[in-house]
N, C-alpha and C positions, 0 to 999 in steps of 0.2 A: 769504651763500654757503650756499649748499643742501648738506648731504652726499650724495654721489652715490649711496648706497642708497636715501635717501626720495627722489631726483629718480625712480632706478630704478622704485621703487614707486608713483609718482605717475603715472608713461606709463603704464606697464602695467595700473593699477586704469582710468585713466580711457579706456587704451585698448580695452580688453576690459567695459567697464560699456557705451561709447557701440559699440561693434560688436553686441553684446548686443542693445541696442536699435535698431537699423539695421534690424538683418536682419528682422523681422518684419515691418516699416513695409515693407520690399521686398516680403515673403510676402503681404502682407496689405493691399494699398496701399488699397483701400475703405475698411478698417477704417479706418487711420488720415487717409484724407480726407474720412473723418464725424468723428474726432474737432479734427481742423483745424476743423471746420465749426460744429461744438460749442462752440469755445469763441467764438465770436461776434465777433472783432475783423479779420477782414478783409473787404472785397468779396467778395460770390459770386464773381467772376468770377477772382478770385487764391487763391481756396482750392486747386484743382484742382491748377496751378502750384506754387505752395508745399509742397503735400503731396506732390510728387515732389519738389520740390527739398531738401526737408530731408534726406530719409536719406542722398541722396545725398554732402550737404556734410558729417552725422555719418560717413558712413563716409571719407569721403576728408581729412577734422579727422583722427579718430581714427587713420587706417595714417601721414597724416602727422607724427605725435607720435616713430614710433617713428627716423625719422632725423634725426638731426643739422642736416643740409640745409634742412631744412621744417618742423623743428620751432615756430620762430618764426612763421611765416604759418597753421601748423595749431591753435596752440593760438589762435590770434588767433581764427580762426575757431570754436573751438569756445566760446571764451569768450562771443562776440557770441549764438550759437549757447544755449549753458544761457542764460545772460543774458535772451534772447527768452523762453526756456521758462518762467523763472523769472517774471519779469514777467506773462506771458499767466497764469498758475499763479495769482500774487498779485489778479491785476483781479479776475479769476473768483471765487475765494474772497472778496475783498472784496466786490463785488456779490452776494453770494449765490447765485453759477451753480455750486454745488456735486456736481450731481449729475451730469458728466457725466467721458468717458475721458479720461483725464488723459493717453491718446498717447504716452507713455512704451515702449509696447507689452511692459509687464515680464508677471508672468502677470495671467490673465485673470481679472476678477472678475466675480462672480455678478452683482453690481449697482455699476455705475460709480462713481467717486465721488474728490474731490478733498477738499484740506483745506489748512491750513498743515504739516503734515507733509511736502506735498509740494512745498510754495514752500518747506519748510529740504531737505529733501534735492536738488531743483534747484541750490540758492545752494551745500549743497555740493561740485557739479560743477564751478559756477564756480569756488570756492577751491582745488580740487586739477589744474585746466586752470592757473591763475596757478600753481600752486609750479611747474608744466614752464619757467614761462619765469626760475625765480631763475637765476643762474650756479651751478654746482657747483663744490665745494672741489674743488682738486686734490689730489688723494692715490690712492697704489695701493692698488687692488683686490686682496680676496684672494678665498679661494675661499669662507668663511663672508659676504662682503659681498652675495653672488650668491644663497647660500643665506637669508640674511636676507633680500634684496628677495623672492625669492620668496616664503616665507613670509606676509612682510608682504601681498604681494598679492594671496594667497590668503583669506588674513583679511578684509581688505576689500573684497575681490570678496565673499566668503560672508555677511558682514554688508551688505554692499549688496543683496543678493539674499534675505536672512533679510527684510531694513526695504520689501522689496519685498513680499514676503507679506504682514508685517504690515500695512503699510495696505492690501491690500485684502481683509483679513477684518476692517478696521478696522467696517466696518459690522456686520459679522455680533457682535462683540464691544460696541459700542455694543449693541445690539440686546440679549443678555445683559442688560447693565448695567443696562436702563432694566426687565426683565421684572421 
């Protein structure tokens, strides 16, 4: 049984990390149906399709996390969802297809670039989409349990979004290292 603060913080980090990422893949649907394309693992012919179909199913995972009703079918989906991303992330980097958008649409780097950094922060999307589905303890809420989830998921919003910077001036800081 899950304490309903961390379940709190769990919707909310992973609901606002995948809407985060949605919205640009909306803004920007070229961009990310070059990086579909980039990573090499489907038919020409289904990249087009899928690169519209993803944000979609991210954003409609992610608002359904936040009720009761569809929480079950929403993290289902978003799990399969990082799951794909995760795996597409890990081929890549094992085949040594390292240099391209990792499609995440977080900020934009200079020069593209993937790694295992970003097959462990995928796998963690998956691990915080599964805590949505533990059952929560029963217990009353107060008004510090509210102030705590937020907190907490401001926190790891901001360090999601700090580890999103960092890999991608992960190059520019290799780059340093080797001068």
């Amino acid at each position: 049984m899950l304490d309903p603060v961390i379940l709190m913080m769990c919707i909310a980090t992973v609901t606002i990390v995948t809407l985060a990422s949605a919205a640009p893949k909306w803004l920007n649907p070229e961009r990310f149906r070059a990086s579909v394309e980039a990573f090499a693992l489907l038919p020409s012919f289904a990249v087009t399709p899928v690169s519209y179909a993803l944000p979609v199913l991210e954003a409609g995972g992610a608002i359904g996390l936040l009720f009761d009703v569809t929480r079950l079918s929403a993290a289902c989906v978003l799990i399969a969802l990082f799951g794909v991303f995760t795996l597409a992330l890990a081929i890549n980097v094992w085949r040594g297809h390292t240099d391209i958008d990792c499609g995440c649409s977080g900020f934009i780097a200079e020069k593209p670039g993937i790694g295992r950094w970003h097959v462990g922060r995928a796998a963690l999307l998956v691990l915080f989409a599964c805590l949505t589905l533990l059952p929560q303890a029963g217990r009353a809420l107060v008004w510090f349990d509210y102030l705590s989830a937020g907190a907490c998921t401001l926190f790891f919003v901001a360090a999601w979004f700090t580890l999103d910077v960092l890999l991608n001036n992960l190059p520019k800081l290799d780059s340093l290292r080797n001068s």
